[in-house]
C-alpha positions in Angstrom: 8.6 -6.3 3.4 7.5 -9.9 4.5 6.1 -10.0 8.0 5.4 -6.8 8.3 1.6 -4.9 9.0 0.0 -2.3 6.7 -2.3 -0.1 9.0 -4.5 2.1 7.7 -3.8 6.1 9.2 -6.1 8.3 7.1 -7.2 8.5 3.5 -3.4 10.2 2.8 -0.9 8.0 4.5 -0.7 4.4 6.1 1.8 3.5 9.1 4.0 0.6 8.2 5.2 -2.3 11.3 7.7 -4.3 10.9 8.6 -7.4 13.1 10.5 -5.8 15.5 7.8 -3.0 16.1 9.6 -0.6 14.5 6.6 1.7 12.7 7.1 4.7 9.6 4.2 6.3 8.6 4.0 6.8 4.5 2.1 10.1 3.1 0.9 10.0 -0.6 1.7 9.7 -3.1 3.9 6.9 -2.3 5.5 3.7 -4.1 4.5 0.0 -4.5 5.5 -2.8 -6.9 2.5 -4.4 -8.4 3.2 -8.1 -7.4 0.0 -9.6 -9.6 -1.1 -8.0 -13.0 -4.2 -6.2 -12.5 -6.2 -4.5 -15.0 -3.9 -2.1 -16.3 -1.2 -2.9 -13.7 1.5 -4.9 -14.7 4.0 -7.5 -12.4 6.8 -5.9 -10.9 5.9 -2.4 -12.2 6.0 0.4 -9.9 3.6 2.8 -9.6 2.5 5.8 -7.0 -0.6 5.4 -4.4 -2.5 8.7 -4.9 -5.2 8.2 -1.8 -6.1 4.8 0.9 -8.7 3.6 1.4 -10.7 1.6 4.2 -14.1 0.1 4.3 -16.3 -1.7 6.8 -14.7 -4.7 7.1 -11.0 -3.3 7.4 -9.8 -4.2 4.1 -6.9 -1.9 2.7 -7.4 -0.5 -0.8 -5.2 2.0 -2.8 -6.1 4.5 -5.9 -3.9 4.2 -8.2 -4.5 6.5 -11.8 -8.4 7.0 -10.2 -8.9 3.5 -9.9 -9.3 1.3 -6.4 -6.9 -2.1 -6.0 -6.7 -4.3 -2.9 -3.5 -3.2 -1.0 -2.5 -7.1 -1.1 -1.6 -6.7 -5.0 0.9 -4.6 -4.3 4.4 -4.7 -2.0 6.5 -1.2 -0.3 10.1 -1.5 0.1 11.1 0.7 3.1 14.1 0.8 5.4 13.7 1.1 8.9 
């Protein structure tokens, strides 16, 4: 999903924008691809985001398995 925005809705979904404005809305749990190994996250594994997260300065993150990743280590495939 290159190009497109990840905006934070509430703690259990995020709304999706692609280029040509076109917006979906995902509810937890949904799936990402882990796109850099992280902790116990491996590349190009898939796993579900349980809860989203937001703090002060706008910055995305997702729990995954009870644990908190920045939203950038991961990609959604979605159809519009």
């Amino acid at each position: 999903m290159k190009n497109s925005r990840i905006v934070y809705y509430d703690s259990f979904s995020i709304a999706v924008i692609n280029p040509s404005g076109k917006m979906r809305r995902l509810y937890c749990p949904f799936l990402v691809k882990c796109i850099y190994t992280t902790d116990e996250i491996k590349e190009n594994s898939s796993v579900y985001v349980d809860q989203v997260f937001k703090d002060p300065d706008d910055k995305l993150s997702y729990m995954i398995g009870g644990n908190l990743y920045a939203y950038s280590n991961f990609r959604i495939s979605i159809n519009f």
